[in-house]
Biopython code that builds the backbone (N, CA, C, O; Angstrom):
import numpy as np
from Bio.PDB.StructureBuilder import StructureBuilder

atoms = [
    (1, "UNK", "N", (330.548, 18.528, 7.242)),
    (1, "UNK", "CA", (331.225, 19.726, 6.815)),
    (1, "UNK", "C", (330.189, 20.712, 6.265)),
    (1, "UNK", "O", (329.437, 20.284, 5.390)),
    (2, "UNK", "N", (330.077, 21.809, 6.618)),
    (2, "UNK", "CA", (329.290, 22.896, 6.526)),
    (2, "UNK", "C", (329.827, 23.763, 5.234)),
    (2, "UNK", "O", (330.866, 24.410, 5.105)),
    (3, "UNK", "N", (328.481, 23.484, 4.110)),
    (3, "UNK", "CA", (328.420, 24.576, 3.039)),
    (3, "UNK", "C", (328.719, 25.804, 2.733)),
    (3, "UNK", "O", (327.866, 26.525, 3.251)),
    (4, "UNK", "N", (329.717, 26.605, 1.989)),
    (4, "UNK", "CA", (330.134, 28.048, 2.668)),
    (4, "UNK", "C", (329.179, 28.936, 1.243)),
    (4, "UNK", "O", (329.201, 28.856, 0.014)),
    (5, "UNK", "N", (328.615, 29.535, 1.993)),
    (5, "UNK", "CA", (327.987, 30.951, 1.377)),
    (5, "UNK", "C", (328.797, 30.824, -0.143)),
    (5, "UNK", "O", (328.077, 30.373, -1.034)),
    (6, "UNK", "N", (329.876, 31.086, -0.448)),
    (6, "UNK", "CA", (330.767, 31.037, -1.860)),
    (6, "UNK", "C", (330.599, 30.139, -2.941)),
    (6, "UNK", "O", (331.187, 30.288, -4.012)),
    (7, "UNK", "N", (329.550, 28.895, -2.618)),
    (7, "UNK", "CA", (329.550, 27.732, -2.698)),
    (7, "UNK", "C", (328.210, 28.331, -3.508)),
    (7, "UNK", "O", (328.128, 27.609, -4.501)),
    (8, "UNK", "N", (327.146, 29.290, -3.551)),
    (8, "UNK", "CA", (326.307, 29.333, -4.198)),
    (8, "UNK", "C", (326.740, 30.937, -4.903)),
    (8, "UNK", "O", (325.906, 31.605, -5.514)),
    (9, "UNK", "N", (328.201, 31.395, -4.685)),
    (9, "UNK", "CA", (327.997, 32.207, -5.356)),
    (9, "UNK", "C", (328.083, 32.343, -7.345)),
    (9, "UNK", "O", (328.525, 31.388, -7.985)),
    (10, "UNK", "N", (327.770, 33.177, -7.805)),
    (10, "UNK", "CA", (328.587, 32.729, -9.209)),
    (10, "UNK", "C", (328.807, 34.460, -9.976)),
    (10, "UNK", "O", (327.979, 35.366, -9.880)),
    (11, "UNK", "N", (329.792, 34.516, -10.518)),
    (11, "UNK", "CA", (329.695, 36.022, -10.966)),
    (11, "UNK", "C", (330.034, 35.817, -12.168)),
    (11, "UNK", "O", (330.895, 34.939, -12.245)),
    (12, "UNK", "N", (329.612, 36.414, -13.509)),
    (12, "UNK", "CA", (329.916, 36.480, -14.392)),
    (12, "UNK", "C", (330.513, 37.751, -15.220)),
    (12, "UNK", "O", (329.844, 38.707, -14.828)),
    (13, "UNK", "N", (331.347, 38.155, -16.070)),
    (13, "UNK", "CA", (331.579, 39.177, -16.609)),
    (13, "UNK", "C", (331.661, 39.883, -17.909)),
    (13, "UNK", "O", (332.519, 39.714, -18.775)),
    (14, "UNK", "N", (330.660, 40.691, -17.929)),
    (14, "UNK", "CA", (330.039, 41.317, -19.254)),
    (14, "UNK", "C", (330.940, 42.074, -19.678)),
    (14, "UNK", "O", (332.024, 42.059, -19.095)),
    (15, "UNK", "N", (330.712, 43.025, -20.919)),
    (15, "UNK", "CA", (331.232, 43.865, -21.690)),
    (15, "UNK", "C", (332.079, 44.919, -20.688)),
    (15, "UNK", "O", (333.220, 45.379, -20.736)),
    (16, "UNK", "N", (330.508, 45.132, -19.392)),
    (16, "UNK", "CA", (330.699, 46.793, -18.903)),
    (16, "UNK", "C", (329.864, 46.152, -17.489)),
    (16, "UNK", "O", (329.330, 46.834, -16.615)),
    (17, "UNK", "N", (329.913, 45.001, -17.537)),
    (17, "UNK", "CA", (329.509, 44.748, -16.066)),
    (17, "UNK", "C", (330.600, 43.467, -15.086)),
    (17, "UNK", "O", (331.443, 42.636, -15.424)),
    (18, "UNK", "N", (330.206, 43.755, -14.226)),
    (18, "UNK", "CA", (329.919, 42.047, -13.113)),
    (18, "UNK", "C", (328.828, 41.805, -13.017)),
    (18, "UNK", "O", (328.097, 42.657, -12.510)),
    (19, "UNK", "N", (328.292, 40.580, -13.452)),
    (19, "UNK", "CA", (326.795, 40.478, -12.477)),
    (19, "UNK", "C", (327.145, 38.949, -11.749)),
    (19, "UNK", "O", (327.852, 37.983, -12.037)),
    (20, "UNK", "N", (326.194, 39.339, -10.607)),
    (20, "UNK", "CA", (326.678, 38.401, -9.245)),
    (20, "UNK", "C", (325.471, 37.553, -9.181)),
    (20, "UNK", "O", (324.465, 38.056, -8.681)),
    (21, "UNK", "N", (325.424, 36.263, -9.643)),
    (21, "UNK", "CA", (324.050, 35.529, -8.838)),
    (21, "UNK", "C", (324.238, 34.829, -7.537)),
    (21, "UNK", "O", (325.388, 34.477, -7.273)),
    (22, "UNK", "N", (323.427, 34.609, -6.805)),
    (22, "UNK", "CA", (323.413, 33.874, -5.438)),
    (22, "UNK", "C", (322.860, 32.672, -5.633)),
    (22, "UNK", "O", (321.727, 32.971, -6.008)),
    (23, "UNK", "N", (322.937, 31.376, -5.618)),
    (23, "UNK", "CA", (321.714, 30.656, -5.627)),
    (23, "UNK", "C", (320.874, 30.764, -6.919)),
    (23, "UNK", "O", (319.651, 30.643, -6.992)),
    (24, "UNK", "N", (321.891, 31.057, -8.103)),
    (24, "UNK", "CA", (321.445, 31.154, -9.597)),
    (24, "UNK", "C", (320.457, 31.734, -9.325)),
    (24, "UNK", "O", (319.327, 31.380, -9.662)),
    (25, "UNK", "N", (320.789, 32.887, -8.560)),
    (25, "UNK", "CA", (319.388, 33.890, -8.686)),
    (25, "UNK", "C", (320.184, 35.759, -8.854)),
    (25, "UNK", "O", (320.825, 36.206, -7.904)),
    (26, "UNK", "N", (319.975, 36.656, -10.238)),
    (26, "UNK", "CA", (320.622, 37.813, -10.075)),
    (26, "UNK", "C", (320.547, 38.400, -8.416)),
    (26, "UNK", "O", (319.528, 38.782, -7.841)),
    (27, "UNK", "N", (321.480, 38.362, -8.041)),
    (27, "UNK", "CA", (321.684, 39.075, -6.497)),
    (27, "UNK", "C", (322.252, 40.769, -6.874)),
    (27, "UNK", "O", (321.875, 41.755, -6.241)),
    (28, "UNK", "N", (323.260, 40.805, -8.082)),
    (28, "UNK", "CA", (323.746, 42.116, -7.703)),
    (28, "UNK", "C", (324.795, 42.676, -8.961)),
    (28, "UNK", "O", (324.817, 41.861, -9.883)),
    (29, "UNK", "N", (325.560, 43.737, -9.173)),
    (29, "UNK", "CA", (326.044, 43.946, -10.414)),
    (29, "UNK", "C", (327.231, 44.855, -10.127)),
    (29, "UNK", "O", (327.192, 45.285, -8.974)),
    (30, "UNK", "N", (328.141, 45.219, -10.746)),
    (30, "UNK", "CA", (329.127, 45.987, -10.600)),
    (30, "UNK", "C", (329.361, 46.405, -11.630)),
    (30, "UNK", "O", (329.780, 45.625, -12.486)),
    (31, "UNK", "N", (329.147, 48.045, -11.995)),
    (31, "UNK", "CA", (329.223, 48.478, -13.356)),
    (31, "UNK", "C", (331.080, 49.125, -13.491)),
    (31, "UNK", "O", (331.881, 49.580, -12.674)),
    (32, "UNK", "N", (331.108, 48.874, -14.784)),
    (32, "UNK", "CA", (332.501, 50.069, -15.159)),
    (32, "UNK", "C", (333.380, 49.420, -16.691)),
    (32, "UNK", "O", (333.461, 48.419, -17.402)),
    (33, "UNK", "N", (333.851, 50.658, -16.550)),
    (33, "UNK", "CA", (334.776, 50.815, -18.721)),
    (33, "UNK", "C", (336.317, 50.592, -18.039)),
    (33, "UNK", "O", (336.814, 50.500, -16.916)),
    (34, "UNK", "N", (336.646, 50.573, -19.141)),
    (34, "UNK", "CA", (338.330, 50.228, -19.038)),
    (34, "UNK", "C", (338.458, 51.263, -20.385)),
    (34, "UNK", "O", (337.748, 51.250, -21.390)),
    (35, "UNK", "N", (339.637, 52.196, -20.059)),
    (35, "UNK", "CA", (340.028, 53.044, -20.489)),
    (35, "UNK", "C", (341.270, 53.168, -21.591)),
    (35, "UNK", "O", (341.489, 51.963, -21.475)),
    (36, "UNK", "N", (341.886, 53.426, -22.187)),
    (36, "UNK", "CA", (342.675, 53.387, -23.654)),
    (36, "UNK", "C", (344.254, 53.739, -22.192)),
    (36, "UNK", "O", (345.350, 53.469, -22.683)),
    (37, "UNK", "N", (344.307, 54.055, -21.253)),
    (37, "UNK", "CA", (344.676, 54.501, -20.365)),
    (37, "UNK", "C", (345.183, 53.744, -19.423)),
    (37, "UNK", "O", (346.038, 54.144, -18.633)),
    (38, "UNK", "N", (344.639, 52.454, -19.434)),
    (38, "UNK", "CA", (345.119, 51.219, -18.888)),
    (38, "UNK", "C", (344.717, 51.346, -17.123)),
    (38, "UNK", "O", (345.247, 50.861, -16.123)),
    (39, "UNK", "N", (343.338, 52.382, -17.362)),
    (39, "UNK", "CA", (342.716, 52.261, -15.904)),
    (39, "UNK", "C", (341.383, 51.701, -15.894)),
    (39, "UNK", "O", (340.528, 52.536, -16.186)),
    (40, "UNK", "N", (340.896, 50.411, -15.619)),
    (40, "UNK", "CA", (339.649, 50.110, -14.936)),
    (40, "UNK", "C", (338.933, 50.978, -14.221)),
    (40, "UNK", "O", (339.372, 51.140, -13.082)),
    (41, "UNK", "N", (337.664, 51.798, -14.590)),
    (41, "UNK", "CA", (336.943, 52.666, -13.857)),
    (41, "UNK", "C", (335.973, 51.652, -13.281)),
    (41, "UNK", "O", (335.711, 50.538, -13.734)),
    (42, "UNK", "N", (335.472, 52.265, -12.164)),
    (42, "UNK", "CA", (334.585, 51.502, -11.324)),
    (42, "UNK", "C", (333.540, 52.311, -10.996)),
    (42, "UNK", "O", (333.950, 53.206, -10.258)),
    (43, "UNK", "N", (332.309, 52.404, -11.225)),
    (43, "UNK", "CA", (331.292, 53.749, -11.383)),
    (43, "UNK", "C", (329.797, 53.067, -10.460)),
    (43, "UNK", "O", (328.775, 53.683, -10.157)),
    (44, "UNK", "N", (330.021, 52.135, -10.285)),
    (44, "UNK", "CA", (328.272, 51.678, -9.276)),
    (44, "UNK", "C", (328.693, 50.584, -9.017)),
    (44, "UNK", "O", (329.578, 50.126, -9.740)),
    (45, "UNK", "N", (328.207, 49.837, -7.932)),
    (45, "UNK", "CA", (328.209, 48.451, -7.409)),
    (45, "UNK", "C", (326.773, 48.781, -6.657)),
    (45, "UNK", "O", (326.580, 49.881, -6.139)),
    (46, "UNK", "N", (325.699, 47.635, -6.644)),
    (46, "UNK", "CA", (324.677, 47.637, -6.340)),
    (46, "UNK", "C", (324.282, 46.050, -5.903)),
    (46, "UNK", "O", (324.682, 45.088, -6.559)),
    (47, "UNK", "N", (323.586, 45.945, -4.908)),
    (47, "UNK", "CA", (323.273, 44.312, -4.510)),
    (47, "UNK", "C", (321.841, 44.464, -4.121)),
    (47, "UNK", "O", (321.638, 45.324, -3.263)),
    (48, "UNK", "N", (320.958, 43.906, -4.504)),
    (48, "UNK", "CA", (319.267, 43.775, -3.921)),
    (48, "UNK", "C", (319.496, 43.441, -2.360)),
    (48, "UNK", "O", (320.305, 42.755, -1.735)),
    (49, "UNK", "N", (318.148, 44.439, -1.959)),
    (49, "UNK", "CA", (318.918, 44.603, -0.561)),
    (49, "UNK", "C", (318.019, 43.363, 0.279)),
    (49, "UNK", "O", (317.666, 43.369, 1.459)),
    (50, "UNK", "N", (317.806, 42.384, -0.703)),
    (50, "UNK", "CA", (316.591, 40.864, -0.587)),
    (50, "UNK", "C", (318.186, 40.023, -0.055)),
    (50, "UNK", "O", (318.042, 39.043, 0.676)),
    (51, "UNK", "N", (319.532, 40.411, -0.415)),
    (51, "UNK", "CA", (320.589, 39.492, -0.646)),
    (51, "UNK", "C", (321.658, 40.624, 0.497)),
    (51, "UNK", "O", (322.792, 40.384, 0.910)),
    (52, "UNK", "N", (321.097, 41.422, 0.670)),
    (52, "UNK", "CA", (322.027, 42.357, 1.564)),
    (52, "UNK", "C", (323.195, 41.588, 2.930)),
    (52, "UNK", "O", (323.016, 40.393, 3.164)),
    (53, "UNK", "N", (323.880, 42.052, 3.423)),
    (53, "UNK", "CA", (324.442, 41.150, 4.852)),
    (53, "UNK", "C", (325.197, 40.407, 4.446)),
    (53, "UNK", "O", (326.005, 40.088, 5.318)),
    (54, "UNK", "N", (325.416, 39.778, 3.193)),
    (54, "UNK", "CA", (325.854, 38.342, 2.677)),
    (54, "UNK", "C", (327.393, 38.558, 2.173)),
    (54, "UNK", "O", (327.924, 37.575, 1.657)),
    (55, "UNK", "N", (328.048, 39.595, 2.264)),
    (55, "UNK", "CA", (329.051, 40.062, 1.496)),
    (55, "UNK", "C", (329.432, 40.168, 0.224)),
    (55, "UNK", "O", (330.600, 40.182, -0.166)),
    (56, "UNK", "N", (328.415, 40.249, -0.468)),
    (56, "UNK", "CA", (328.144, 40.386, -2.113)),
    (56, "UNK", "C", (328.666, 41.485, -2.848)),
    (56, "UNK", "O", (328.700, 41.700, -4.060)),
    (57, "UNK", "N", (329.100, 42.190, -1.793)),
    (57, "UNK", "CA", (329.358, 43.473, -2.887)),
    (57, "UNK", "C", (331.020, 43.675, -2.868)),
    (57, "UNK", "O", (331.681, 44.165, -3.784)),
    (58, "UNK", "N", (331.526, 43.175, -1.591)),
    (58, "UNK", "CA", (332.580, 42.932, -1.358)),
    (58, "UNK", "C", (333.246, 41.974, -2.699)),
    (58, "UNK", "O", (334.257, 42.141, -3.381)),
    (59, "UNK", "N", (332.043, 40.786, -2.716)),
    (59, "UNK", "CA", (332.730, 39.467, -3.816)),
    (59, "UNK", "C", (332.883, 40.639, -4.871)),
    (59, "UNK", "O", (334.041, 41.053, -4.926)),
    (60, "UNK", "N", (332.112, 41.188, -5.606)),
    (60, "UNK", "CA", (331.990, 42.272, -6.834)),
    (60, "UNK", "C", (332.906, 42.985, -6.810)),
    (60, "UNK", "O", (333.478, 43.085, -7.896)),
    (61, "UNK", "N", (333.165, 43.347, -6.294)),
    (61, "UNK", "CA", (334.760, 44.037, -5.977)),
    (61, "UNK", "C", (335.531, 43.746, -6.242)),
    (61, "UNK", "O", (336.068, 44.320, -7.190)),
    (62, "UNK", "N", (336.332, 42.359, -5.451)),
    (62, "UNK", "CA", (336.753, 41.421, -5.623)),
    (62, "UNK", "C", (337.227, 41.221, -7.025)),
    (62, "UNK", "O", (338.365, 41.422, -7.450)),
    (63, "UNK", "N", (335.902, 40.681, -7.853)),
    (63, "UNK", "CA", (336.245, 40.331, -8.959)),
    (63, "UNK", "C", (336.692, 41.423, -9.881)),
    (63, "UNK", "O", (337.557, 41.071, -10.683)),
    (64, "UNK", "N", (336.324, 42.587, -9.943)),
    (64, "UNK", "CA", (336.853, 42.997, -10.721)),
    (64, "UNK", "C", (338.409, 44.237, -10.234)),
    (64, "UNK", "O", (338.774, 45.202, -10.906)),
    (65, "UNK", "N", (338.932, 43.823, -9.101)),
    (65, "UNK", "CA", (340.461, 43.992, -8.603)),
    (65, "UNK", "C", (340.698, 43.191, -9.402)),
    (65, "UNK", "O", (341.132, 43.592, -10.482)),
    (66, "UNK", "N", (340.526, 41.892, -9.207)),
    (66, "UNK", "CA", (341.450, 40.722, -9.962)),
    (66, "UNK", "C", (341.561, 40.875, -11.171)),
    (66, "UNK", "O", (342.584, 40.434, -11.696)),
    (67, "UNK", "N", (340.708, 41.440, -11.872)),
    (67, "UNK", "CA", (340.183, 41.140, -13.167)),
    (67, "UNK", "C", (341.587, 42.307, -13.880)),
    (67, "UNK", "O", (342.505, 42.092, -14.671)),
    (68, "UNK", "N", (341.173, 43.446, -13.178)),
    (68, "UNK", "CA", (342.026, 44.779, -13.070)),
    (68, "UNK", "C", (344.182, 43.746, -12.728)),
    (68, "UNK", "O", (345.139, 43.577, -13.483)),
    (69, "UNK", "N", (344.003, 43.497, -11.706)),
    (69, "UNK", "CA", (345.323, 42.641, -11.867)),
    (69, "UNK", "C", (345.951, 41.888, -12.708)),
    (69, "UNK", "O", (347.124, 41.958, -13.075)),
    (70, "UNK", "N", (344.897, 40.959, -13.087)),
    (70, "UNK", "CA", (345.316, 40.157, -14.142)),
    (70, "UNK", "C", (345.454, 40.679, -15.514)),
    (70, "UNK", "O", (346.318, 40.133, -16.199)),
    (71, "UNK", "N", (344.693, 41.739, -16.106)),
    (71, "UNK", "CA", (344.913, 42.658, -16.994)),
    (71, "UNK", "C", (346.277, 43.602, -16.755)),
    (71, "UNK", "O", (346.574, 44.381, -17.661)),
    (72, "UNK", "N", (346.795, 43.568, -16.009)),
    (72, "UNK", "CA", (347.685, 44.898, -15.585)),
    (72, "UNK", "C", (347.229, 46.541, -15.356)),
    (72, "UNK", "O", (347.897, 47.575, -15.401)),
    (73, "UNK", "N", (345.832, 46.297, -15.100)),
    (73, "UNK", "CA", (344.960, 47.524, -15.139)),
    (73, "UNK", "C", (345.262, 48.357, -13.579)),
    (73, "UNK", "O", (345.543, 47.618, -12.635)),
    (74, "UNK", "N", (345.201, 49.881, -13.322)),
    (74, "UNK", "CA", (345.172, 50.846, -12.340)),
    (74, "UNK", "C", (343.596, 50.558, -12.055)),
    (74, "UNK", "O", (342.982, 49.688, -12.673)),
    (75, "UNK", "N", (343.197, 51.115, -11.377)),
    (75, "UNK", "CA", (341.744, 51.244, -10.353)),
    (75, "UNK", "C", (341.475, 52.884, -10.050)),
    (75, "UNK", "O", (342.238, 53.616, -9.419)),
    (76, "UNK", "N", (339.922, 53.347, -10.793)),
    (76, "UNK", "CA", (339.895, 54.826, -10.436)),
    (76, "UNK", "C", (338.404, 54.554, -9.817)),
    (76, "UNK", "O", (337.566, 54.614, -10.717)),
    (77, "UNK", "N", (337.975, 54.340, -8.846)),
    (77, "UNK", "CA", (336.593, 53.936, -8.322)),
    (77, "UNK", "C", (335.677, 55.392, -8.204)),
    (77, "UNK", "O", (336.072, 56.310, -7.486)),
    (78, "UNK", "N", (334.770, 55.456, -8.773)),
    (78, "UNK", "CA", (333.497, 56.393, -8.881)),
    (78, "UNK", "C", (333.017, 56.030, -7.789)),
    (78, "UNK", "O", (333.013, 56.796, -6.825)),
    (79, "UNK", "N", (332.481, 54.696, -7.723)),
    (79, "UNK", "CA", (331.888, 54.195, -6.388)),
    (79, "UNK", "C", (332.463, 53.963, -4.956)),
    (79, "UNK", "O", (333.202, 53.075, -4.531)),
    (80, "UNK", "N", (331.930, 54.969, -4.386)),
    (80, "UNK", "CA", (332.236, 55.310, -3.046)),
    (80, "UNK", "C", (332.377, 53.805, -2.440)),
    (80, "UNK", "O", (333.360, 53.643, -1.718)),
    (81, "UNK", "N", (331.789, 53.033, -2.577)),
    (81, "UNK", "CA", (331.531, 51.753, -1.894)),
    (81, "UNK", "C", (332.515, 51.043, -2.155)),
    (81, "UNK", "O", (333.051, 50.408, -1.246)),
    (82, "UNK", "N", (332.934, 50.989, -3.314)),
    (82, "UNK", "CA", (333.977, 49.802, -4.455)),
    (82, "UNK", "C", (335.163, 50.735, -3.930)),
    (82, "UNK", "O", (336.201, 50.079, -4.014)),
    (83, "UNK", "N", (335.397, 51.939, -3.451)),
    (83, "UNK", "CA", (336.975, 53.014, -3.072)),
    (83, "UNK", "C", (336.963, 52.077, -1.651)),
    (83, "UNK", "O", (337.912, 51.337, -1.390)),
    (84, "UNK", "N", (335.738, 52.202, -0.736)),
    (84, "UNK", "CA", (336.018, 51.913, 0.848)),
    (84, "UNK", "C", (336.578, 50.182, 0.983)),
    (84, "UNK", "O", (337.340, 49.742, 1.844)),
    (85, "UNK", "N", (336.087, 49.601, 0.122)),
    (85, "UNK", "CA", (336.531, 47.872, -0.004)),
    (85, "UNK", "C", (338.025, 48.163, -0.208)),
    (85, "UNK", "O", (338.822, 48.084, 0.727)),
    (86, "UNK", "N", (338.404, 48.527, -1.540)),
    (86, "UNK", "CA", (339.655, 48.527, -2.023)),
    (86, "UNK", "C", (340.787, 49.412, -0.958)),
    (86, "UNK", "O", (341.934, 48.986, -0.823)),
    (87, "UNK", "N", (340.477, 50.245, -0.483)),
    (87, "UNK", "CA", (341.553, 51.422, 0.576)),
    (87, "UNK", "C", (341.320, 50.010, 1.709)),
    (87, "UNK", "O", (342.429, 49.534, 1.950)),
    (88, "UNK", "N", (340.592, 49.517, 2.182)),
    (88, "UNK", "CA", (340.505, 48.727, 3.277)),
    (88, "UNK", "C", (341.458, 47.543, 2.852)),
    (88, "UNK", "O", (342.056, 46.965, 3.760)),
    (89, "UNK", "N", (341.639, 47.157, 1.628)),
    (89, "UNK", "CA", (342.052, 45.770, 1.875)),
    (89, "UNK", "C", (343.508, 45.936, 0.824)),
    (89, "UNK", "O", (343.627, 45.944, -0.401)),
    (90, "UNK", "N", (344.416, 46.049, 1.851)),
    (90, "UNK", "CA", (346.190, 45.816, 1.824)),
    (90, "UNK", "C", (346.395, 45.679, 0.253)),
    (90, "UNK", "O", (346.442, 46.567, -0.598)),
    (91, "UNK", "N", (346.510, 44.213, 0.120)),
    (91, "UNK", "CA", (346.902, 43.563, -1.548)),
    (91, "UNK", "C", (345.797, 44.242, -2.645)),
    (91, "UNK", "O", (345.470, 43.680, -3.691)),
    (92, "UNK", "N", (345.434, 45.182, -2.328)),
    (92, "UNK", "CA", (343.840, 45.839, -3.917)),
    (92, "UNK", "C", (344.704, 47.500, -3.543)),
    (92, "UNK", "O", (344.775, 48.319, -4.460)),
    (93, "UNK", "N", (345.225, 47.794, -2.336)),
    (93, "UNK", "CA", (344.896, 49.775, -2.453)),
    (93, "UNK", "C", (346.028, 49.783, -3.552)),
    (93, "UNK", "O", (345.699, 50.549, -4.458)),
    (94, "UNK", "N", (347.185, 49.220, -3.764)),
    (94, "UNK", "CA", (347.641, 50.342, -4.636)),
    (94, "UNK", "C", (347.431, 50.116, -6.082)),
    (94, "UNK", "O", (348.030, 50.755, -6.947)),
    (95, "UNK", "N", (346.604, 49.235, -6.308)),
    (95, "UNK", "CA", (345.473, 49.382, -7.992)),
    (95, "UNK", "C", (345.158, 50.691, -7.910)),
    (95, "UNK", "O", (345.252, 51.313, -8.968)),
    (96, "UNK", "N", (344.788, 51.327, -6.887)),
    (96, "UNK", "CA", (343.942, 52.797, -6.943)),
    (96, "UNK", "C", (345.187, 54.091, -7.535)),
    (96, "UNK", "O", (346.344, 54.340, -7.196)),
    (97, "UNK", "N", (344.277, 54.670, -8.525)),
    (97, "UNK", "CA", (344.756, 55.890, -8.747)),
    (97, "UNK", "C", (343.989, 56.913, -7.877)),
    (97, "UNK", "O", (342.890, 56.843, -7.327)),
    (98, "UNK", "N", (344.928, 57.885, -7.932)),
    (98, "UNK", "CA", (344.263, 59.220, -7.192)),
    (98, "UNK", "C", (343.774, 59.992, -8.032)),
    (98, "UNK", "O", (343.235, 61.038, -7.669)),
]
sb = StructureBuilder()
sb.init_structure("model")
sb.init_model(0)
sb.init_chain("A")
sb.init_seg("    ")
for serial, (resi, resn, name, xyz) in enumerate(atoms, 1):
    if name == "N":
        sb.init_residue(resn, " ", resi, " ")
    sb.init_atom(name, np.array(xyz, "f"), 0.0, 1.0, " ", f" {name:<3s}", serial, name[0])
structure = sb.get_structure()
């Protein structure tokens, strides 16, 4: 049975970040505040481009939709990158505010 990529991922979550290791190695980060407003802002997602291809930024995302769900939080993405994940994927677009 073949090892899946997910299997070395690990993300942890800071004050005002995600940070993503690969292979307990920093791969990548997802910055943003949560607002008095009950909206999760999303302002940079960034992955070393040593870890690029791997779908890392997607996982970063990811985690903090959920994070945003499980809080009962809206979604206002700064990051162009973290808007195109979330509009793409069905169960995350309507977290998004306009």
């Amino acid at each position: 049975m073949a090892t899946q990529n997910y299997d070395m991922i690990n993300i942890e979550q800071n004050d005002k970040t995600f940070d993503l290791f690969y292979d307990a190695e920093k791969a990548g980060f997802l910055e943003y505040n949560k607002n008095k407003e009950g909206i999760l802002e999303i302002t940079h997602t960034e992955v070393d481009p040593e870890f690029g291809g791997k779908g890392l930024g997607t996982e970063l995302v990811k985690a903090a939709v959920e994070d945003a769900q499980k809080n009962n939080l809206k979604i206002n993405s700064l990051c162009p990158y973290a808007k195109k994940v979330i509009e793409k994927t069905p169960e995350f677009k309507d977290l998004l505010v306009e």
